[in-house]
C-alpha positions as a printed Julia matrix, in Angstrom:
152×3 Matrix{Float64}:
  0.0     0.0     0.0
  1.54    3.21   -0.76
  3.1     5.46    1.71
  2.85    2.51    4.42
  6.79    2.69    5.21
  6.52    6.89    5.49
  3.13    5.77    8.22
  5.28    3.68    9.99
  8.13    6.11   10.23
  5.84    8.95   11.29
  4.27    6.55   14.16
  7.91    5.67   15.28
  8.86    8.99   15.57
  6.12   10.39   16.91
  6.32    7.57   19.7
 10.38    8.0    20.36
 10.88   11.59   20.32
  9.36   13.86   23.22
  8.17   17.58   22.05
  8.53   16.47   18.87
  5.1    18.9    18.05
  7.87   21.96   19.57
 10.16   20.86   16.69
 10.17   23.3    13.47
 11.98   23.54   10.62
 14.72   26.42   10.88
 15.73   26.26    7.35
 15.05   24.24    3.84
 17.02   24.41    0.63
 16.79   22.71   -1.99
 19.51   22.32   -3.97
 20.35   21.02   -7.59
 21.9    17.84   -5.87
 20.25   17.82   -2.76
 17.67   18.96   -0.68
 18.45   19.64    2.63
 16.33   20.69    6.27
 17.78   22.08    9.37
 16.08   21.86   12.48
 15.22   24.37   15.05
 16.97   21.64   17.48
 20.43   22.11   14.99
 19.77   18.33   13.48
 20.06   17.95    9.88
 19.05   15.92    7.18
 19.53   15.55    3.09
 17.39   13.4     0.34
 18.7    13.96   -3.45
 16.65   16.07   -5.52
 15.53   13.89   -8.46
 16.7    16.3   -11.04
 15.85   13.4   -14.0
 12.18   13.28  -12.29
 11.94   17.85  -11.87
 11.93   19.82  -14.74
 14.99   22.15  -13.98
 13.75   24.61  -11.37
 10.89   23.16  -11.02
  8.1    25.14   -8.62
  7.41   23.86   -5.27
  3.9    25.45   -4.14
  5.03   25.72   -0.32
  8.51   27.36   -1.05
  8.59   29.88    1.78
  6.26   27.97    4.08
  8.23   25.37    4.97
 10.82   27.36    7.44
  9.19   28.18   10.91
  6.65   24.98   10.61
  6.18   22.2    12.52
  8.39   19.2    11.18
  6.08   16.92   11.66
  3.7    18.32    9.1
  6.8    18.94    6.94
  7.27   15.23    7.06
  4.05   14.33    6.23
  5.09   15.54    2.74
  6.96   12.34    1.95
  3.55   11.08    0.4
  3.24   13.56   -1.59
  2.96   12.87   -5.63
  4.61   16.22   -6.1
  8.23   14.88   -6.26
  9.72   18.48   -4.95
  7.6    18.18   -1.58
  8.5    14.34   -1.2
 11.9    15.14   -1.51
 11.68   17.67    1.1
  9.82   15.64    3.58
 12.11   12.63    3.43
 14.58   14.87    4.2
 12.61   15.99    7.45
 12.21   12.53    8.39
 15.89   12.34    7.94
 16.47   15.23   10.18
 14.0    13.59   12.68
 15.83   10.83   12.81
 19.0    12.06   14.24
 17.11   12.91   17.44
 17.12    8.97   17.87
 20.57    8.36   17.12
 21.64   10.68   19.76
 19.69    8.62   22.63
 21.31    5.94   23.97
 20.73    3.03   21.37
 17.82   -0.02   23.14
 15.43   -0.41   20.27
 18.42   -0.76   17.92
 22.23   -1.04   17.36
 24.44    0.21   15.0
 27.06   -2.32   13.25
 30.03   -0.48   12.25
 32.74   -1.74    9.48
 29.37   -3.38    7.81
 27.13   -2.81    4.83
 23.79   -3.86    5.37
 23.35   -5.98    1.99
 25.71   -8.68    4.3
 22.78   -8.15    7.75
 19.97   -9.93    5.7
 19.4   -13.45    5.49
 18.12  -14.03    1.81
 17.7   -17.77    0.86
 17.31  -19.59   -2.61
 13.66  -19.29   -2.87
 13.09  -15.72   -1.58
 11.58  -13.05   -3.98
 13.94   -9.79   -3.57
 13.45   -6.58   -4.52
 15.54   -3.7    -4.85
 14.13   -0.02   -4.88
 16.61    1.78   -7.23
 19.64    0.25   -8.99
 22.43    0.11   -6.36
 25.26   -1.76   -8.48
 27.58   -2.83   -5.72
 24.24   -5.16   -4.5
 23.23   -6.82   -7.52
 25.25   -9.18   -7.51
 25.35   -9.67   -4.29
 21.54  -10.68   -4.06
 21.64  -12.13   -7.57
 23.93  -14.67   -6.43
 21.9   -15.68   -3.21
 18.73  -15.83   -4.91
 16.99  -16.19   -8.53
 13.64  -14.09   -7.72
 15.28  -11.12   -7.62
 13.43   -7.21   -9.06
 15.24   -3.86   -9.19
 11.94   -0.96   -9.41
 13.03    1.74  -10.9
């Protein structure tokens, strides 16, 4: 179902980061390579701008709305179908994000000297697919199993 993974994101950070409705956005640009959102608590986050998907300098409806709101509501922009505001609410979520990293880590851990590709258990018979062509894991996963998918 579409925008199910942005739901569950919201829910998760809604439940794990207290005041989160006192966070705002400080500052949004969006850039020809990336897009980028500061928040009023000094965390940061970045999504690329899909410059193949935006015509060059494209208009983005809330352009001087987005600073001084909440960045919850920012995020909520991730669903959008207008690729500009996606691209500037995953990179709220992103932002959001780092506010968890900073606790100290229970609901997760962080592997270092890892890629994740080598974390997940795929066996022969699994169907696998792969949002985006990321080279260095094709072969990776086409060697594990045969019902494999890249969505572009």
């Amino acid at each position: 179902m579409p925008g199910e993974i942005v739901k569950e994101l919201l829910i998760s950070l809604e439940k794990r980061i207290a005041g989160i409705s006192d966070v705002k956005v400080s500052d949004a640009r969006v850039g020809l390579g990336c897009t980028a959102i500061e928040l009023n608590t000094g965390h940061v986050g970045v999504c690329h701008t899909l410059l193949n998907e935006l015509a060059c300098c494209q208009r983005i409806e809330r352009a001087g709305e987005v600073s001084g709101s909440s960045a919850l509501q920012v995020s909520r922009l991730a669903n959008s179908w207008k690729l500009g505001e996606a691209t500037i609410g995953i990179a709220t979520i992103n932002a959001l994000s780092q506010m968890i990293f900073e606790e100290p880590p229970s609901a997760y851990s962080i592997i270092n000297d890892a890629d994740f590709i080598g974390q997940i258990e795929i066996k022969g018979n699994d169907r696998v697919a792969l949002v985006g062509y990321i080279k260095p894991f094709v072969p990776i996963i086409k060697s594990k199993t045969k019902n494999f998918s890249i969505i572009e």
